[in-house]
Residue frames relative to the residue before (quaternion, step in Angstrom):
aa qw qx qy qz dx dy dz
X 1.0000 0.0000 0.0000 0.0000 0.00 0.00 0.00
X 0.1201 0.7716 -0.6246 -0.0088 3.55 -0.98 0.34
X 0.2993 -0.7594 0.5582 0.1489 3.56 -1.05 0.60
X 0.0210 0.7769 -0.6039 0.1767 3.42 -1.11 0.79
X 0.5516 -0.6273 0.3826 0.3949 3.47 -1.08 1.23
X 0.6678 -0.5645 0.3669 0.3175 3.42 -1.91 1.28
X 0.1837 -0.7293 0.6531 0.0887 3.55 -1.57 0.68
X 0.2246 -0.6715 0.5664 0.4217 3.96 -0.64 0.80
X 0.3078 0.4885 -0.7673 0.2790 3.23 -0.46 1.04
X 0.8534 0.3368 -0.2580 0.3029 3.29 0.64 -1.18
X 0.3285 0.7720 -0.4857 0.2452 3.59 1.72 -0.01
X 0.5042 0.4807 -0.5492 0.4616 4.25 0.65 -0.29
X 0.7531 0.4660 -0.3404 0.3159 3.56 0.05 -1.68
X 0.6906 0.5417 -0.2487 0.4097 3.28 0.78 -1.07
X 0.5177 0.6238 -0.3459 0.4725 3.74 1.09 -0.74
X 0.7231 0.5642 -0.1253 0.3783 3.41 0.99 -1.59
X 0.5493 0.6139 -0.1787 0.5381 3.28 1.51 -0.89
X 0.6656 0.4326 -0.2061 0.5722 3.43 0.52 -1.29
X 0.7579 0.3553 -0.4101 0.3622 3.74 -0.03 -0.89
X 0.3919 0.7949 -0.2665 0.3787 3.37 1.69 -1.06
X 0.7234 0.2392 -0.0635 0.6446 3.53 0.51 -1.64
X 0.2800 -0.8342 0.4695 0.0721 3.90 0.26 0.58
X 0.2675 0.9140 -0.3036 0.0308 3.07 1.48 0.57
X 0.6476 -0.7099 0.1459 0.2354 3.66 2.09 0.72
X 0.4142 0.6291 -0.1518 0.6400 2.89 2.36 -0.09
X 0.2494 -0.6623 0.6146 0.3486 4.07 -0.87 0.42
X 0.3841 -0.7474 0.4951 0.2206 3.24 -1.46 0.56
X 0.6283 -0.6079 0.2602 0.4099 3.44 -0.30 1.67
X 0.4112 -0.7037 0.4602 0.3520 3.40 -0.85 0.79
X 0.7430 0.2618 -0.2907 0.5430 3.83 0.45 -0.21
X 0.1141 -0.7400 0.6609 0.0507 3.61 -0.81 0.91
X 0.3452 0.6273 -0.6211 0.3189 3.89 1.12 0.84
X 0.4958 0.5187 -0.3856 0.5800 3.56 -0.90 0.72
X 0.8291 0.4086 -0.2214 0.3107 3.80 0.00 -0.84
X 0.3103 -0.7266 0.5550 0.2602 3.64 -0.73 0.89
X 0.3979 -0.6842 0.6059 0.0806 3.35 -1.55 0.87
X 0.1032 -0.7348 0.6456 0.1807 3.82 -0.92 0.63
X 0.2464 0.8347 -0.4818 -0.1025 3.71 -0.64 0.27
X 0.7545 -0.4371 0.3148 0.3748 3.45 -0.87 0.19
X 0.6651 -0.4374 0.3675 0.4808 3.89 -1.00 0.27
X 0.6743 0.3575 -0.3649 0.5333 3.75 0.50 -0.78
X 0.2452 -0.8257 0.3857 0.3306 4.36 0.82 0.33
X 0.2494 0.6525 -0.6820 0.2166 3.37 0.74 1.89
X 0.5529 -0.6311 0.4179 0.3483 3.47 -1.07 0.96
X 0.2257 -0.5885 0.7658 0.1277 3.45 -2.09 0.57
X 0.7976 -0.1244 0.1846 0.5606 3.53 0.06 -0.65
X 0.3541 -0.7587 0.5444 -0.0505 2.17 -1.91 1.29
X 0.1271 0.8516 -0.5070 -0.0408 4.46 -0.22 0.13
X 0.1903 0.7818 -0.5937 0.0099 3.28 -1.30 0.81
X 0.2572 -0.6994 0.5718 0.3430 3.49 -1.01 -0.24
X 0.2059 -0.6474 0.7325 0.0444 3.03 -2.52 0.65
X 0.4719 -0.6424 0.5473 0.2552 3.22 -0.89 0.82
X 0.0150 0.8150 -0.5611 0.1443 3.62 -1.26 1.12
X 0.3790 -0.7026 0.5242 0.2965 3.39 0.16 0.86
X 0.1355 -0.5494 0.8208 0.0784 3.49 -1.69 1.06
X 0.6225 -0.4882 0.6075 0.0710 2.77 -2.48 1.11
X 0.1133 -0.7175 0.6870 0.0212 3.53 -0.57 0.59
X 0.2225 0.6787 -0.6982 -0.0492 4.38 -0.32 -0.07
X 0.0281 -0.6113 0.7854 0.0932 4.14 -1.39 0.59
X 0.0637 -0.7250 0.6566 -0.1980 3.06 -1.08 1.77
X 0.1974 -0.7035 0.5552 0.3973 3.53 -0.35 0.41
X 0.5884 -0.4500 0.6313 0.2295 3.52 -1.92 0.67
X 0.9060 -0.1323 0.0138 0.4018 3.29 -1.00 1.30
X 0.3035 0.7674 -0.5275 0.2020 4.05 -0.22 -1.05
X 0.6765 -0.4376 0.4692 0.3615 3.22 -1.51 -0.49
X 0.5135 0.6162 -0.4735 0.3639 3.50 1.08 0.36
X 0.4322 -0.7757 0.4029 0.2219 3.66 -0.73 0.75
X 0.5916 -0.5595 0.3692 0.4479 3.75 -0.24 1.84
X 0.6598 0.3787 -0.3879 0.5204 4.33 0.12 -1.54
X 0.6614 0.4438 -0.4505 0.4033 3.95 -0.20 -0.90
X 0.3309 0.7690 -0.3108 0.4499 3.83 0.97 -0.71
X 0.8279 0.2968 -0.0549 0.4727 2.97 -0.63 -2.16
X 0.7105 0.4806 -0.4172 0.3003 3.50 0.57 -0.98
X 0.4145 0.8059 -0.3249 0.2704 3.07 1.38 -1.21
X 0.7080 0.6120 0.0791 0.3434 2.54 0.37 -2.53
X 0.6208 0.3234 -0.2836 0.6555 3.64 1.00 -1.02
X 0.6709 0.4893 -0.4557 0.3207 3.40 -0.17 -0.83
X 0.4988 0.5379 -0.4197 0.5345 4.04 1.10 -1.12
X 0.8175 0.4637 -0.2899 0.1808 3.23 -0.26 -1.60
X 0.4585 0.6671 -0.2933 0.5087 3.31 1.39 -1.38
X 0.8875 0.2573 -0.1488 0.3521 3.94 -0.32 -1.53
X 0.6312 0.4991 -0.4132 0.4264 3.60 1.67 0.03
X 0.3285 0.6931 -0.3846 0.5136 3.30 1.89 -0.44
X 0.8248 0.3629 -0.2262 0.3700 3.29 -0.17 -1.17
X 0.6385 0.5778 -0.3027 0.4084 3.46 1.29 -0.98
X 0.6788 0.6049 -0.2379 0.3417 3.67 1.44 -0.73
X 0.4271 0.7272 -0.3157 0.4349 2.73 1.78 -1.31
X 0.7350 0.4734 -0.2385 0.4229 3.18 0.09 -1.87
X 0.6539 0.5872 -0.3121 0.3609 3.98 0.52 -0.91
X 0.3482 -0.7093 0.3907 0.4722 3.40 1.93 -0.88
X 0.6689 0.5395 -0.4033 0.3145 3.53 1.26 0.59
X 0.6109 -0.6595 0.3754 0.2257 3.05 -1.46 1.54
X 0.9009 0.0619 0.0132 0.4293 3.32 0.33 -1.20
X 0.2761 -0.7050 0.6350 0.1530 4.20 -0.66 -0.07
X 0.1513 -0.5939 0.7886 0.0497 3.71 -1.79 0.60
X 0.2562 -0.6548 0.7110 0.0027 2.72 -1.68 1.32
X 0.1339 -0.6948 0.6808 0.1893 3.74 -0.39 0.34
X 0.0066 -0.6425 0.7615 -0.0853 4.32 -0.45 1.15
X 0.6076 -0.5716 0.5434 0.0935 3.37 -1.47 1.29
X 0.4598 -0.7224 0.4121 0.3111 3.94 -0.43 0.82
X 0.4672 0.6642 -0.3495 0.4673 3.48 1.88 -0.70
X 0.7577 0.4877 -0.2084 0.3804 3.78 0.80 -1.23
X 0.0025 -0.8235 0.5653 -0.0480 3.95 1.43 0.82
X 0.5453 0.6828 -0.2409 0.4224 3.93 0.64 -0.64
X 0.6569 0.4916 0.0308 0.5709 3.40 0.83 -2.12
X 0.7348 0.4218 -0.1743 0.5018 3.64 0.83 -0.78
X 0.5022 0.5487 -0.3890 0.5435 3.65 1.08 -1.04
X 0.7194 0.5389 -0.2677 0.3470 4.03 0.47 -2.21
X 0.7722 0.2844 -0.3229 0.4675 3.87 0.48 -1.00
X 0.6505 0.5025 -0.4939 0.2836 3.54 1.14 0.69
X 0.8851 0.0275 -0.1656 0.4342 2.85 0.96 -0.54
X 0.4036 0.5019 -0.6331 0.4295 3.28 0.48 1.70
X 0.7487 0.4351 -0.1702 0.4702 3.55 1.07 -0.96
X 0.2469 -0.8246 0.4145 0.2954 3.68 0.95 -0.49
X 0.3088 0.6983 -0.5784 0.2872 3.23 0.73 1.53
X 0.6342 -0.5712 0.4929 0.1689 3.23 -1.85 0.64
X 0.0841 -0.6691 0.6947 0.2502 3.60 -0.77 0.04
X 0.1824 -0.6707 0.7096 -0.1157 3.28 -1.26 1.71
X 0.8644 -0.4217 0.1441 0.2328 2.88 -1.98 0.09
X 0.5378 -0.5798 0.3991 0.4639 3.51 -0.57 0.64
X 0.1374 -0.8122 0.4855 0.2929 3.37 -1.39 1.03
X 0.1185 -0.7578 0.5850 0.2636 3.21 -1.41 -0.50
X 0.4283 -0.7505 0.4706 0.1785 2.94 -1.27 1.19
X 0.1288 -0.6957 0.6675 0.2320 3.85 -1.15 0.43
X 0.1127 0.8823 -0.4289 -0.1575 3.67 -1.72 0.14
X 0.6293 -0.4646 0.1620 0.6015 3.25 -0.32 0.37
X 0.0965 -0.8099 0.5585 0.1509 3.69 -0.50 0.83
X 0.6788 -0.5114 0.3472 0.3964 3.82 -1.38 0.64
X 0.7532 0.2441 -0.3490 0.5013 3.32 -1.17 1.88
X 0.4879 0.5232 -0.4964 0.4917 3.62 1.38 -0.18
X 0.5607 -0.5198 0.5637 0.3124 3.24 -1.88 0.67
């Protein structure tokens, strides 16, 4: 096996793969950027890359004397004018990372906000001794 940076030669095989594993996600429309593993004869097996995507940040205080509806309004208002602010930027979509603890908080950005629950993330980082 060896790996090596994507060619649209391989953009059919790869297409096939992805629909293959049906994993319910669109597949980014440019896969330039993305490293290819393939086999000794260099037909591709897999494929990785990254895209930049804005994450959601929200600081809310946790319970207090604020009133849960003042909250939501809050909340919509944020959501409403960063929406709009992305748009403009030329982005499509945004990830919220919402603690499993916050089942409530999750229930609200679905249906008031029309978000999706997607794929669990995980997070990588630079770890101690990495350049």
């Amino acid at each position: 096996m060896n790996v090596r940076p994507y060619r649209e030669s391989d953009r059919q095989i790869l297409i096939e793969i992805y629909q293959r594993a049906n994993h319910g996600q669109k597949l980014p429309k440019s896969l330039r950027g993305f490293q290819v593993v393939t086999d000794d004869k260099d037909v591709p097996l897999m494929a990785a890359g990254a895209r930049l995507v804005p994450e959601m940040t929200l600081i809310c205080p946790k319970g207090g004397e604020t009133h849960p509806l003042v909250k939501l309004k809050g909340i919509a208002m944020l959501h409403n004018c960063l929406k709009d602010i992305l748009v403009a930027r030329g982005h499509n979509e945004a990830i919220a990372s919402v603690p499993p603890h916050l089942v409530a908080y999750q229930r609200h950005l679905k249906r008031h906000f029309g978000w999706r629950e997607s794929w669990k993330t995980f997070r990588i980082e630079k770890a101690k001794g990495d350049a």
